[in-house]
TIRO-2110 file (N, C-alpha, C; in Angstrom, 1 decimal):
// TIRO-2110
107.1, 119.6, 120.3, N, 1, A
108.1, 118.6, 120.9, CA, 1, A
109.5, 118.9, 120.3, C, 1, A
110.5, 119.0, 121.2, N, 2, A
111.7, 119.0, 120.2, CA, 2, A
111.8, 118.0, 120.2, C, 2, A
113.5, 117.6, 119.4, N, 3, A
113.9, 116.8, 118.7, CA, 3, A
114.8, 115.8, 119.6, C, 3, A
115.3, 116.1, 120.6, N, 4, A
115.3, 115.4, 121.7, CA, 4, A
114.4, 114.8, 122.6, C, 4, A
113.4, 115.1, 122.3, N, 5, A
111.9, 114.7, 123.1, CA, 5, A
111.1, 113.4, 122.4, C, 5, A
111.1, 114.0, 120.5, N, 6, A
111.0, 112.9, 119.7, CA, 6, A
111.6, 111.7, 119.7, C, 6, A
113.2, 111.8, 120.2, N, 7, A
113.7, 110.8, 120.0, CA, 7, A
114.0, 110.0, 121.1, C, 7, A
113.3, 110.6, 122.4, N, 8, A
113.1, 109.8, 123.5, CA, 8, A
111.7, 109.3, 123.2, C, 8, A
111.0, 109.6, 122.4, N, 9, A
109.9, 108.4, 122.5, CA, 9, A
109.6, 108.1, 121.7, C, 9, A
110.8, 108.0, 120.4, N, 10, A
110.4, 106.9, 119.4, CA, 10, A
111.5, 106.0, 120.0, C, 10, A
112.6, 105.9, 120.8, N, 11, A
113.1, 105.1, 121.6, CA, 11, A
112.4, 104.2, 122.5, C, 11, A
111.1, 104.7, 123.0, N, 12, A
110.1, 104.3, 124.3, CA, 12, A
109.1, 103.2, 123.3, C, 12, A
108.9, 103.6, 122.3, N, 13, A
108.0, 103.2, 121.6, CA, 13, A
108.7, 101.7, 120.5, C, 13, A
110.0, 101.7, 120.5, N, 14, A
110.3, 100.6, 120.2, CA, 14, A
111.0, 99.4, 121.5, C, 14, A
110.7, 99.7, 122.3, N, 15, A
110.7, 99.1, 123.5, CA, 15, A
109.0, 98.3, 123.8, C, 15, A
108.2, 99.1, 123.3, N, 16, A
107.1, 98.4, 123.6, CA, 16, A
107.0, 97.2, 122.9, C, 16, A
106.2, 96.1, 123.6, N, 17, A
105.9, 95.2, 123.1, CA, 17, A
105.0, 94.9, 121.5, C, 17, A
105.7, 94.4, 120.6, N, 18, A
104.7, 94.1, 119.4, CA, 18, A
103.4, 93.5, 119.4, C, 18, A
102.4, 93.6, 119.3, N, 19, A
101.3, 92.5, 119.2, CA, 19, A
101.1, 91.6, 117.6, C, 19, A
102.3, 90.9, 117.8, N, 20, A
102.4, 89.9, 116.3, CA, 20, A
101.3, 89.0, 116.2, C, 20, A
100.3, 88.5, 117.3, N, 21, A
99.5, 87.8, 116.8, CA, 21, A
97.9, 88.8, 116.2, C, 21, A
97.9, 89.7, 116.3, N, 22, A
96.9, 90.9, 115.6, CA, 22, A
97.6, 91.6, 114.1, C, 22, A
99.1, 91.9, 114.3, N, 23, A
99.5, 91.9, 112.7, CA, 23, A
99.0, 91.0, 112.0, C, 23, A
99.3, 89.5, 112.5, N, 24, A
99.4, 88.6, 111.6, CA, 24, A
97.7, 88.4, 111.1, C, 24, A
96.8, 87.9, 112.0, N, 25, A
95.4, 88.0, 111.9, CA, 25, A
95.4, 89.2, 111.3, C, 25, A
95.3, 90.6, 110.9, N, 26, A
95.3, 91.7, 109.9, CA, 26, A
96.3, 91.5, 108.3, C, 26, A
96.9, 90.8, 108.5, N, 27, A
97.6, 90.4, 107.5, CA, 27, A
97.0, 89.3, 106.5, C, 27, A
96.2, 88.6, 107.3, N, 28, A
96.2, 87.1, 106.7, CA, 28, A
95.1, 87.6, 106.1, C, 28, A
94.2, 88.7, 106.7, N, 29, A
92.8, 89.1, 105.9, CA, 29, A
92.8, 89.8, 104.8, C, 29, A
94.2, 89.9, 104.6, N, 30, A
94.1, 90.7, 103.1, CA, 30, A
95.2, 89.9, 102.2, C, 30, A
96.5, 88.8, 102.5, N, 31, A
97.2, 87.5, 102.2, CA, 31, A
97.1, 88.1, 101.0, C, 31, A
95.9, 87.4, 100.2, N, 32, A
96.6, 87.6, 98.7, CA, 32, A
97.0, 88.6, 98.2, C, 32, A
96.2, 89.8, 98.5, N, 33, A
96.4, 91.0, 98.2, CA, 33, A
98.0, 91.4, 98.4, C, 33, A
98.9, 91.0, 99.3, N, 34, A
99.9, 91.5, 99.8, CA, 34, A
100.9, 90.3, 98.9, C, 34, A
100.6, 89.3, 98.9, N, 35, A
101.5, 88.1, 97.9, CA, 35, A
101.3, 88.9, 96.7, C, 35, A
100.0, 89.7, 95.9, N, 36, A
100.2, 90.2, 94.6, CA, 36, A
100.9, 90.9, 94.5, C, 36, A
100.9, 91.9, 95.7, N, 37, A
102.1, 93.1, 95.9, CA, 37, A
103.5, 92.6, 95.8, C, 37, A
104.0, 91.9, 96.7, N, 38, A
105.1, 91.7, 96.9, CA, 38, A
105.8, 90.5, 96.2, C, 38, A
105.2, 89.4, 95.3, N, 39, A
105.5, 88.9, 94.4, CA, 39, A
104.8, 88.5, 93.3, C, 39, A
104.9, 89.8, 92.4, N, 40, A
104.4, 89.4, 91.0, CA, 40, A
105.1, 88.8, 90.3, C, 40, A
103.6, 88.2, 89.5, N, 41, A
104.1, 87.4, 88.8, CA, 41, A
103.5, 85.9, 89.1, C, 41, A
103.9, 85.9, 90.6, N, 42, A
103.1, 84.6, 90.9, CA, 42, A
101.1, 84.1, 90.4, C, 42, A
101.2, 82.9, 91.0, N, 43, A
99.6, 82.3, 90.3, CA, 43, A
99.2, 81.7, 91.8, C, 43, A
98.1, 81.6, 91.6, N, 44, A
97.3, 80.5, 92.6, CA, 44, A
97.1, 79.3, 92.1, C, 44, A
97.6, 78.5, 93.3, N, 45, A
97.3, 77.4, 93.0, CA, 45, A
96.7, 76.4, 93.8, C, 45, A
95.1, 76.1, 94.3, N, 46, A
94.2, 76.2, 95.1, CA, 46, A
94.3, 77.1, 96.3, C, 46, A
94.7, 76.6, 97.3, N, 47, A
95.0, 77.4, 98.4, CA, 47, A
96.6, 77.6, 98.8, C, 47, A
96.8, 77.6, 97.5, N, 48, A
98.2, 78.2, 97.9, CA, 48, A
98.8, 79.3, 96.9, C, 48, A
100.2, 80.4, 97.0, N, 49, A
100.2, 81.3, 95.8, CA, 49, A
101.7, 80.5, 95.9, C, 49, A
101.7, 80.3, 94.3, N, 50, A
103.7, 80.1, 94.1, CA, 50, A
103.7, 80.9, 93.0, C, 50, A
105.1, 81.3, 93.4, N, 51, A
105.8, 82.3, 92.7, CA, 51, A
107.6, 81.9, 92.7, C, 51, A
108.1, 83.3, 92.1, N, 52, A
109.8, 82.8, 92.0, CA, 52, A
109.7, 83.8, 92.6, C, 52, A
110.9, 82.9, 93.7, N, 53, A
111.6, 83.3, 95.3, CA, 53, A
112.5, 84.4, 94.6, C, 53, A
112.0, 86.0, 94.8, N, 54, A
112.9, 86.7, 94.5, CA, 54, A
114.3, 87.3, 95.4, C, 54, A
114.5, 86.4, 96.7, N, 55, A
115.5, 86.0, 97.5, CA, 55, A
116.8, 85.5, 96.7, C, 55, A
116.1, 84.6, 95.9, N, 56, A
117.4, 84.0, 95.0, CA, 56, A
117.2, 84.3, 93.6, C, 56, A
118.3, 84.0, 92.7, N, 57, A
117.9, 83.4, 90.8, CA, 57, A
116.9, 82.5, 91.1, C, 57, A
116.3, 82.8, 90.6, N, 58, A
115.1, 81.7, 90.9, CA, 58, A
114.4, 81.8, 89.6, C, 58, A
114.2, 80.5, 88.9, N, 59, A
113.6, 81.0, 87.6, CA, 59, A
112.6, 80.2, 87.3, C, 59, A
111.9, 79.3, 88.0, N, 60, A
110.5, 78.2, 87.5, CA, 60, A
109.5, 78.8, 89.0, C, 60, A
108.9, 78.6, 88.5, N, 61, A
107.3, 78.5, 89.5, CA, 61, A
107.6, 76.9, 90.1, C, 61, A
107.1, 76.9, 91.6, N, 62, A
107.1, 75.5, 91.6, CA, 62, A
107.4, 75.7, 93.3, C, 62, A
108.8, 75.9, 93.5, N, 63, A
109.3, 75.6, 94.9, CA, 63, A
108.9, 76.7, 96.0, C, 63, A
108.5, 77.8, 95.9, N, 64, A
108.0, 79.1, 96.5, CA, 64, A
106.5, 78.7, 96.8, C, 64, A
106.1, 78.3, 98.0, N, 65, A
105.1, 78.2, 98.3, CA, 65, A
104.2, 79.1, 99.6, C, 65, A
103.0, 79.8, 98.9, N, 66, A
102.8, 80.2, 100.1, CA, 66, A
101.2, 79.5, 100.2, C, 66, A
100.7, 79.0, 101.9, N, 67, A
99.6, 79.0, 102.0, CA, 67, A
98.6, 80.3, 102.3, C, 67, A
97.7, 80.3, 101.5, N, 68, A
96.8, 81.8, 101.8, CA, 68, A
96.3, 81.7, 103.0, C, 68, A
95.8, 80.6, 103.5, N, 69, A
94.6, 80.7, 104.2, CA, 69, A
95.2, 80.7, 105.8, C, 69, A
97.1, 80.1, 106.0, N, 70, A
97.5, 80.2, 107.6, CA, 70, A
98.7, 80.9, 107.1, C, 70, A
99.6, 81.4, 106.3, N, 71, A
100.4, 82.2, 106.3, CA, 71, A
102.0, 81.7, 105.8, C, 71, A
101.4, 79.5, 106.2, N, 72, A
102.7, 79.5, 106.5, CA, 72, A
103.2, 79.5, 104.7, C, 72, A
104.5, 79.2, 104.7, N, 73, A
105.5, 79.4, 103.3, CA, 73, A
106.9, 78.3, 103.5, C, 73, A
107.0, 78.1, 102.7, N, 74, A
108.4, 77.2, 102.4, CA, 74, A
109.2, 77.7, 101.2, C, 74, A
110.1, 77.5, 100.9, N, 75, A
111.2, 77.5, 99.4, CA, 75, A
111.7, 76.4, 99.6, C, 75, A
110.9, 75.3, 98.8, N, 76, A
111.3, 73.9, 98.9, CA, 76, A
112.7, 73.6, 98.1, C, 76, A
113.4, 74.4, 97.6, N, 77, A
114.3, 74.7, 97.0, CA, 77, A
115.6, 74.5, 97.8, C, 77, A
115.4, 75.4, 98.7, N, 78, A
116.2, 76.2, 99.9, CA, 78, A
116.1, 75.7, 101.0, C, 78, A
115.3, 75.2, 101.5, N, 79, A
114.4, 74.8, 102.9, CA, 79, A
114.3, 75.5, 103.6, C, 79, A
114.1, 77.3, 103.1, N, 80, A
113.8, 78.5, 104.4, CA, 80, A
112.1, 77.9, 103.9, C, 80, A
111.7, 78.4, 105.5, N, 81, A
110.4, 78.3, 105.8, CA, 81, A
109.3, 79.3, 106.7, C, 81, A
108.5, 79.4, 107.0, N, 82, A
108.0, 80.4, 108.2, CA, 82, A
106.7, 79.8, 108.2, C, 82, A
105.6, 80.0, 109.4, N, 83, A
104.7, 80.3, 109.4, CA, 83, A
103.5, 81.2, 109.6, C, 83, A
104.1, 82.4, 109.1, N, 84, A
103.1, 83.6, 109.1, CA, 84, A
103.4, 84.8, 108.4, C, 84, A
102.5, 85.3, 108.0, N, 85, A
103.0, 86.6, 107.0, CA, 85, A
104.2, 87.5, 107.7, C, 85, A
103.8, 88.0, 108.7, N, 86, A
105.3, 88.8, 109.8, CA, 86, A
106.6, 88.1, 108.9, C, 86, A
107.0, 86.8, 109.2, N, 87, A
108.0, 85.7, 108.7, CA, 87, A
108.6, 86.0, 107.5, C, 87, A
107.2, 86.2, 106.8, N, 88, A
107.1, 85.7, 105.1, CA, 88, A
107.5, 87.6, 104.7, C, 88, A
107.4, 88.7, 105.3, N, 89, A
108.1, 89.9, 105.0, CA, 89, A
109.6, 89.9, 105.5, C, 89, A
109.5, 89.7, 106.9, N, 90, A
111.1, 89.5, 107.3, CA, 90, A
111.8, 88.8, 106.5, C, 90, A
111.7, 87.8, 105.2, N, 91, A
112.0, 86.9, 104.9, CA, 91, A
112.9, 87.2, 103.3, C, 91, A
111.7, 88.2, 102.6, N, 92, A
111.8, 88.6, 102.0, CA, 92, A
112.1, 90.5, 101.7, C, 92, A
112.0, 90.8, 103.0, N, 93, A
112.5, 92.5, 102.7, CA, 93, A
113.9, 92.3, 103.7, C, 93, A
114.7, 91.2, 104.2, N, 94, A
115.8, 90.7, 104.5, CA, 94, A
115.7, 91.5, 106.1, C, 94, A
114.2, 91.1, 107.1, N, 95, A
114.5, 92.2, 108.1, CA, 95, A
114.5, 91.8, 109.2, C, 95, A
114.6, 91.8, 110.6, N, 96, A
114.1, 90.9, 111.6, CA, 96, A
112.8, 90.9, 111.8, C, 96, A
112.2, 90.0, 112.6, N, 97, A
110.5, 89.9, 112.8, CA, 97, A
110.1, 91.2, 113.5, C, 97, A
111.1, 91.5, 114.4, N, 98, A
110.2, 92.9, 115.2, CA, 98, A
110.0, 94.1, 114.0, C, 98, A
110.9, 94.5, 112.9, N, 99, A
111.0, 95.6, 112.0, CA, 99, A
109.9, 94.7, 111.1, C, 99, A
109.6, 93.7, 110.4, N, 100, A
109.0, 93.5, 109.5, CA, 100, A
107.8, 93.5, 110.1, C, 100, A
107.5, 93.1, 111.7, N, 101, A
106.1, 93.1, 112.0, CA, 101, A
105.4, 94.9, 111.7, C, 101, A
106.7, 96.0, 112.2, N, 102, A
106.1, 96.8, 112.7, CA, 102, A
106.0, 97.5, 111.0, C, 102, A
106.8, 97.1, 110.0, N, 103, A
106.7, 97.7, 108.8, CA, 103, A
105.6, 97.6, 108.1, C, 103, A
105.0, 96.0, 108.5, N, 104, A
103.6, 95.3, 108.0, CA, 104, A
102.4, 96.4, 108.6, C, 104, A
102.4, 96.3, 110.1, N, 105, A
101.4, 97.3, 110.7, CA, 105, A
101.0, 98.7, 110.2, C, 105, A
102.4, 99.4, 109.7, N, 106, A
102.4, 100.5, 108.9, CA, 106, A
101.2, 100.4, 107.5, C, 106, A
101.7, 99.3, 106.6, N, 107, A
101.4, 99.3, 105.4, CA, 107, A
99.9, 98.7, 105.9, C, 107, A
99.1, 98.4, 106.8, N, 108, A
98.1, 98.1, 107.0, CA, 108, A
96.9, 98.7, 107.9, C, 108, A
97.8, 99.9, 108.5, N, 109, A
97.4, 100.6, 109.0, CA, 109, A
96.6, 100.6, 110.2, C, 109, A
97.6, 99.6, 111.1, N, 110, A
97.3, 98.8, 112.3, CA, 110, A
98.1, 99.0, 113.4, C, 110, A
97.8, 99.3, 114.4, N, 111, A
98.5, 99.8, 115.2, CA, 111, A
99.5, 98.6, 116.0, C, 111, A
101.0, 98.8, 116.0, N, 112, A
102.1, 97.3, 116.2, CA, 112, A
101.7, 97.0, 118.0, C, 112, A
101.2, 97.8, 118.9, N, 113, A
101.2, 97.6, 120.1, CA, 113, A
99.9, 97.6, 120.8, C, 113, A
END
């Protein structure tokens, strides 16, 4: 394929529709695992992980909340919110939902469409 060819269909291929509700269901089944990754440091705290919002100085445990078990998250701090992992990456790797859905699908090895 050349390099013109490539770039007509990684063009085509971001035009296709995302399937955010299959990331997110693939996401949620591994949730903790990906809150350990992406903020250490944090604890559980029944069914939820808080940690410090590395978005901001953030320096106590307490207002960073995420639920494990539906995805959603708050920074009661801040009052950003989301409800689903897609959200909760866009959120924190500063990206829109279509790039963080398709960045998540990568790191999980799911296909975004």
């Amino acid at each position: 394929m050349t390099g013109a060819d490539q770039r007509f269909v990684a063009i085509a291929e971001r035009r296709l529709p995302v399937d955010f509700d299959r990331i997110n269901r693939c996401a949620l089944a591994v949730l903790p695992a990906l809150l350990e990754r992406w903020l250490r440091g944090g604890r559980r705290e029944g069914r939820e992980y808080v940690a410090l919002n590395p978005t901001r100085h953030d320096r106590h445990l307490g207002s960073f909340r995420i639920n494990m078990r539906t995805g959603r998250w708050a920074d009661l701090a801040t009052g950003d919110r989301g409800r689903d992992p897609i959200s909760l990456a866009a959120y924190l790797s500063h990206l829109k939902q279509r790039e963080a859905a398709e960045k998540l699908a990568d790191m999980l090895g799911v296909e975004a469409r």
